[in-house]
Each structure stands twice: as C-alpha cells, then as structure tokens.
C-alpha positions as CSV (number, residue, x, y, z in Angstrom):
1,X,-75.2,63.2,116.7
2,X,-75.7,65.0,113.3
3,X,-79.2,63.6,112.9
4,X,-80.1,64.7,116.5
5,X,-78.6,68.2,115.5
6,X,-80.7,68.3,112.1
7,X,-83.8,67.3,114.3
8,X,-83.0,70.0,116.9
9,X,-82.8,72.7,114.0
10,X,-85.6,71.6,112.3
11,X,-88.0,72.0,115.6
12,X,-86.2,75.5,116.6
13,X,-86.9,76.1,112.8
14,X,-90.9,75.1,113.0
15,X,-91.6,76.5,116.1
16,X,-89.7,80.2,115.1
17,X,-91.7,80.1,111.7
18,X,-94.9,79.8,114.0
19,X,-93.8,82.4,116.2
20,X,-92.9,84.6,113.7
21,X,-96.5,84.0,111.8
22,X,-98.4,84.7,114.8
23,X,-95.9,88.7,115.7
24,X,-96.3,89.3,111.5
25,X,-100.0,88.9,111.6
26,X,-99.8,92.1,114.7
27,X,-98.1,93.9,113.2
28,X,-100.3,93.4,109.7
29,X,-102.9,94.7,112.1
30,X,-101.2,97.6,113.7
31,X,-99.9,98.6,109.4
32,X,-103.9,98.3,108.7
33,X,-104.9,100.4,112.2
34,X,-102.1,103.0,110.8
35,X,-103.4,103.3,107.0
36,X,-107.0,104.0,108.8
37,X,-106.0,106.7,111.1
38,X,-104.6,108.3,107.9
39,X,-107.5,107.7,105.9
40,X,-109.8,109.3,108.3
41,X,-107.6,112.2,109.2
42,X,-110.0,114.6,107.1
43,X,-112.9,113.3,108.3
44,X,-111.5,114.1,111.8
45,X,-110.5,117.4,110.6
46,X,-113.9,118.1,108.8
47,X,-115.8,117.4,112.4
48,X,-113.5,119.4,114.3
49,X,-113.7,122.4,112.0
50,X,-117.9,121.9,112.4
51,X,-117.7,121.7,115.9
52,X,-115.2,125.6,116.1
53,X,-117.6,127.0,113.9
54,X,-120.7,126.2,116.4
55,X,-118.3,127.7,118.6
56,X,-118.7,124.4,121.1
57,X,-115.3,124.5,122.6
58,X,-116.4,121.6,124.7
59,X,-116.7,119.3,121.8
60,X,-113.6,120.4,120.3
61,X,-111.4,119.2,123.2
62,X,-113.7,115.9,124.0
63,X,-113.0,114.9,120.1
64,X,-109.3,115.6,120.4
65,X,-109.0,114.3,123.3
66,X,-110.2,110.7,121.9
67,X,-107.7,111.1,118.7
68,X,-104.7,111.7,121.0
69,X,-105.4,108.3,122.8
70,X,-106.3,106.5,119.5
71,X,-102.5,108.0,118.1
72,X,-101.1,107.4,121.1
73,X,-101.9,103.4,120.3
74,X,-100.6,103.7,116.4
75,X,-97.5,105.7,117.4
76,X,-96.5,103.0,119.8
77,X,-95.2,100.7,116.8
78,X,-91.9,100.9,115.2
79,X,-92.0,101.2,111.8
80,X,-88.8,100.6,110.1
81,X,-89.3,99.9,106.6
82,X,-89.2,96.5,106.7
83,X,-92.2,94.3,108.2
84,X,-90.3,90.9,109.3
85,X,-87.7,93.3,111.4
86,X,-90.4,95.4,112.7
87,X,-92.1,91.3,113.8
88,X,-89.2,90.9,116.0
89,X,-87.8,94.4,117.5
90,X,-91.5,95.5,118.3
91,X,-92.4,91.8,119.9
92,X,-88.9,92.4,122.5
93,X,-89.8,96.4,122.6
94,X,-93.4,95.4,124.1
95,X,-91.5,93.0,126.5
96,X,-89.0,94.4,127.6
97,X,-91.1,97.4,128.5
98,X,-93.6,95.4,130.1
99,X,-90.9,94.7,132.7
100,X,-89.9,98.4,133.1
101,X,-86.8,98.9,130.9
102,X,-86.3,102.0,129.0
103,X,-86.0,101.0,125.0
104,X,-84.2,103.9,122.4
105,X,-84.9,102.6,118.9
106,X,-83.6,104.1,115.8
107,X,-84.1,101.4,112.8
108,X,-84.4,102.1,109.3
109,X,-84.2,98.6,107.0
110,X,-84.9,98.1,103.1
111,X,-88.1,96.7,102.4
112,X,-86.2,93.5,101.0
113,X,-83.7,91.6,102.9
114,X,-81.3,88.9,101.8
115,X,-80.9,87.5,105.4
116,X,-83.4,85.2,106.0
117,X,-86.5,85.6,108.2
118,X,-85.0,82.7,110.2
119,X,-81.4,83.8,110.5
120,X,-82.9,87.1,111.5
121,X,-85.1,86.2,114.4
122,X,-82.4,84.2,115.8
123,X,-79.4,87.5,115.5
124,X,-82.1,89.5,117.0
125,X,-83.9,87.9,118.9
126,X,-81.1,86.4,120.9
127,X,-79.6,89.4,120.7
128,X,-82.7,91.1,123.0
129,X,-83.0,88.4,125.0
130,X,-79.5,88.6,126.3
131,X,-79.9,92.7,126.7
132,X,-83.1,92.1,128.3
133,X,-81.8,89.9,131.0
134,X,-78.7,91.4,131.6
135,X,-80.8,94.8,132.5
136,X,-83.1,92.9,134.9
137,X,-80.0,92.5,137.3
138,X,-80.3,96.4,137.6
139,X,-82.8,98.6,139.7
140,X,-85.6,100.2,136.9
141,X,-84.2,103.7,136.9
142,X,-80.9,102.0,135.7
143,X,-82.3,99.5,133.0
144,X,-82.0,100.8,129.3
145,X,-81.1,99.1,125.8
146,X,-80.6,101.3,122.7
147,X,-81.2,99.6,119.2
148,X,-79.6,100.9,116.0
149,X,-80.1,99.5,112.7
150,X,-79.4,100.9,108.9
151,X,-77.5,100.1,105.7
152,X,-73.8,101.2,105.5
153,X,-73.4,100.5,101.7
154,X,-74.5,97.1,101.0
155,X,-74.4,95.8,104.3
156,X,-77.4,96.0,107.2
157,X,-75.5,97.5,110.2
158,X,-77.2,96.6,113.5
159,X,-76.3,98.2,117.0
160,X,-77.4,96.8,120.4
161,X,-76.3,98.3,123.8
162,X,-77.6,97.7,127.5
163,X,-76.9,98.8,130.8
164,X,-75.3,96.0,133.1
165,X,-74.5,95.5,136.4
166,X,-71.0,94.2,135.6
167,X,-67.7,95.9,135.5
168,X,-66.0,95.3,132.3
169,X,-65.5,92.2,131.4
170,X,-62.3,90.1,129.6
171,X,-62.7,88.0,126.6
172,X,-61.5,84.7,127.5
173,X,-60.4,82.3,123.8
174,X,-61.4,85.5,122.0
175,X,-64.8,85.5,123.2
176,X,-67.0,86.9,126.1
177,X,-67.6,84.5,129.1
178,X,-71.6,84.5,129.8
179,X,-72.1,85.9,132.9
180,X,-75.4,83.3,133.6
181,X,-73.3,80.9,134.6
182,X,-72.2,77.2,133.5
183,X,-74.5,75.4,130.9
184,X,-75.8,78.9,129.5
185,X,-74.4,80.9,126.5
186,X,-75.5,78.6,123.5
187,X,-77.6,82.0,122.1
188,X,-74.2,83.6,121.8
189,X,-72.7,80.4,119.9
190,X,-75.4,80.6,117.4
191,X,-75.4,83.9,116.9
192,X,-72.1,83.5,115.8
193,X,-72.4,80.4,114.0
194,X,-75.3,82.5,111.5
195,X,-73.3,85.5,110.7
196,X,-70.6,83.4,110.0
197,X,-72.6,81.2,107.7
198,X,-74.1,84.7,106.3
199,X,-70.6,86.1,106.3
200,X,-71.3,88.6,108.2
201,X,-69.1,90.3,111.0
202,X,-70.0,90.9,114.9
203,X,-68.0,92.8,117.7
204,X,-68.9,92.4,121.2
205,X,-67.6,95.5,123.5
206,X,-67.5,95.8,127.4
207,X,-67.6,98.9,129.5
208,X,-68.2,99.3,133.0
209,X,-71.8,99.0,132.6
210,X,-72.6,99.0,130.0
211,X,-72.2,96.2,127.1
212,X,-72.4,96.6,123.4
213,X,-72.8,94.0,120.1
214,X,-72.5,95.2,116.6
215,X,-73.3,93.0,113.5
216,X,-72.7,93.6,109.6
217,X,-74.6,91.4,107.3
218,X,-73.9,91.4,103.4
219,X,-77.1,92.0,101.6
C-alpha cells in the first residue's frame, strides 16, 4: 500500500511540476509584456505631446484610446512579489472569473519562499478549487471569494473566504464534513497533511454563507 501511495505522489508530483511550468512560463510573459509597457511609456508620452502640439485632438484620443486597452491587458495580472504564487492565484483568478465569480485579491509574498513550489500549489490550489466550487452552487450576483496573503513576522499568512449556499456548518471529529458528498474531501486531508508536515497552522470558519480557511506557514 505504501508503494502504491509513493507512486500516487510521485505522478500528482510530475504532473503538478508540468502544470506549474507551463502557468510560470505566462506569467514570465505577462512580467516581460509589463517591463515593455514601462519601457515605452515615454515614447507614448513623446507622441502624444507631438500630436497636442499639432493641435490634432483626434489623434490624441485614438492613441490613448489604444494604450488604455493595451493597460487594461497588463493590469489584469496579480503581481505579488513572488512569481511561483502569482503561477497559481492568477491561473484560479482567470478561472474562476471565466465562470462569473467576483475575485478580491490582496497578496503581497517575499520574493523567496521556504514552502516548496509543490506544497504550495497543492495549499492553494486546493484551496481555490474548493471556493470555486462551493460558489457555483450560488446564482452570479451572489458568487465572490476574497484572497489575502502577507507575512506576519516570519510566517506567510494566507486568507481565503467564499460565499456559500450553506448555513453554518458543525465540525464533526474536529473537522468540517465536505459538503460534495461521500467519496469527496481528500483535497482537504491533504491540505492538512502539508501544513502539518510544514508545521504550519490552518483554521477553517463557518458562517451562514459564507466560509473561511486561514493558514500560517513558518518561513
């Protein structure tokens, strides 16, 4: 059974490190597109102020018409100091707003981590996923998750809150019941089972309608 387990891991391991690879290498590209809108800002500037002073008003507003929609695609990446953590919240922001749920993101990480890439993708990632599908029981006016990540001393804090459709809910053997049903709810076990292994601490609130998870990793 341990053998199977280690062979389990090491897939869940190889095809996380891919996944990962392929969300770093966007948001490599979305860094680069940011440095070059920076780069070029005073050559945008320099063409606007040639265009005022041939008094062609027109031109003016067709140029910055075309930078707001090139910012408008920068702007639309989180940037929170550290790339592997913006690889995985701006991967779940793009989906869960391609299925119409309102995202509030307030993240600010070190540029180094001790957690591990791995052990990261699967706190967070899991950690989406569940808010993600616990919002799609709602009507889209109602769906919303809030993300809140920084350092409290030496520890990475990390704050994740969505809307649900459920009342609150009891903890049953100290933990929260999953609410998908029998043969679901392995995510939340290994959740556990990593900050535990990183010594870490997690608390799971429930509110009528809402429900909240709150981790503290050593780094």
């Amino acid at each position: 059974m341990k053998l199977l387990d280690k062979l389990i891991d090491k897939r869940i391991a190889e095809y996380q490190n891919g996944l990962l690879a392929a969300h770093y290498a966007e948001v490599e590209n979305m860094y680069r597109q940011t440095r070059g809108w920076r780069h070029d800002y005073r050559n945008h500037i320099q063409v606007l102020a040639g265009y005022a002073e041939m008094g062609d008003l027109e031109a003016v507003k067709t140029y910055l018409r075309e930078l707001r929609f090139d910012l408008e695609n920068v702007d639309t990446v989180l940037r929170t100091g550290n790339k592997m953590t913006d690889v995985i919240l701006n991967s779940k922001i793009s989906l869960a707003k391609s299925k119409n749920i309102a995202v509030i993101a307030d993240a600010h990480v070190p540029v180094s981590l001790t957690t591990s890439e791995i052990d990261l993708c699967i706190i967070m990632g899991n950690l989406f996923d569940n808010a993600i599908e616990a919002c799609m029981q709602l009507s889209e006016e109602e769906r919303m998750i809030r993300i809140y990540m920084d350092m409290k001393n030496t520890q990475l804090y990390m704050s994740f809150t969505n809307t649900t459709a459920h009342k609150k809910q009891k903890k049953e053997a100290g933990r929260f019941r999953s609410t998908k049903g029998v043969g679901h709810g392995y995510g939340l076990v290994r959740v556990d089972t990593v900050i535990e292994r990183c010594q870490g601490y997690i608390n799971r609130n429930s509110e009528d309608g809402a429900f909240t998870t709150e981790v503290l990793l050593p780094q």
